[in-house]
N, C-alpha and C positions, 0 to 999 in steps of 0.2 A: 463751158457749154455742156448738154446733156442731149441724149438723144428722145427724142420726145415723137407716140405717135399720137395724132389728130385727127379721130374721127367727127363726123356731123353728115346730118342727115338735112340733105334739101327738099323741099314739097314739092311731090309729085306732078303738080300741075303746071310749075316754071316750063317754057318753054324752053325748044335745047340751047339759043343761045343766049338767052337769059342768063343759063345755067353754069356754060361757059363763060359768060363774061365774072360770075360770081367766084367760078372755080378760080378763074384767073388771076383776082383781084384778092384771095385769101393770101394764094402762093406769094404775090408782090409782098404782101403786108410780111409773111414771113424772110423775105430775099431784102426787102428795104431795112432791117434790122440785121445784117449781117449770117442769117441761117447758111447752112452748107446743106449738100444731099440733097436737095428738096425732093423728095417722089413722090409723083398725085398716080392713088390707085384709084381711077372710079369703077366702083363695084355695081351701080345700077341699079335698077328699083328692084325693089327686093319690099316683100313683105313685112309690116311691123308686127313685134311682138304684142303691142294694146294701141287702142287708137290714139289717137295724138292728133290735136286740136282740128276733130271730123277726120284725120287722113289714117287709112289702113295702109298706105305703102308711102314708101319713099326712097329716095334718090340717095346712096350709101357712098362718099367719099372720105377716103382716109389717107393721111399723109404720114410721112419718115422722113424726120429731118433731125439734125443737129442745128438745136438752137442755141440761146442765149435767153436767159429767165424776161428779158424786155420785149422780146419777139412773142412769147409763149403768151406773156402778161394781155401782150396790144391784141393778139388773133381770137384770145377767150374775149375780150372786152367788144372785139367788132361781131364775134359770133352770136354775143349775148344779145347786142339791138338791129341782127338785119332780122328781120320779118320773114326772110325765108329759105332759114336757118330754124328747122323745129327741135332739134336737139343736138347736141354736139358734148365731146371730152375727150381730156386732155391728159395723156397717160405718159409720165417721165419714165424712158427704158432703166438706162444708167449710162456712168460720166463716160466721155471720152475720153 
């Protein structure tokens, strides 16, 4: 396993517990695959660097965990088709 951090950026306009139930349902997806550590930092709407599809701001969550390359595989794959999820990546720290 590798320590892996997980940023993504949710659309400003999700309501908060939309938001929450989204945040909550990444972390499962990483804990159903055996992760360890899991820490969800939500950072907040924050300013984007260029727009992104019509949105100037968005909702900044990033996680530290120790995973397993099948957890990291599955959380890019469900990032890739929820709709609101405008960006997101996937940065390996090193082993444990």
């Amino acid at each position: 396993m590798k320590r892996y951090e997980i940023m993504y950026i949710i659309r400003p306009n999700l309501d908060e517990q939309a938001r929450k139930e989204l945040i909550g349902a990444l972390s499962n997806v990483l804990t159903s695959f055996g992760s360890q550590e899991v820490k969800v930092d939500e950072w907040g709407i924050r300013d984007l660097a260029y727009e992104i599809n019509d949105f100037t701001k968005g909702y900044y969550v990033l996680y530290n965990t120790v995973a397993p390359v099948e957890a990291v595989a599955e959380i890019d794959r469900v990032m890739k088709i929820r709709e609101d999820i405008i960006r997101h990546i996937v940065i390996a720290r090193d082993e444990v």
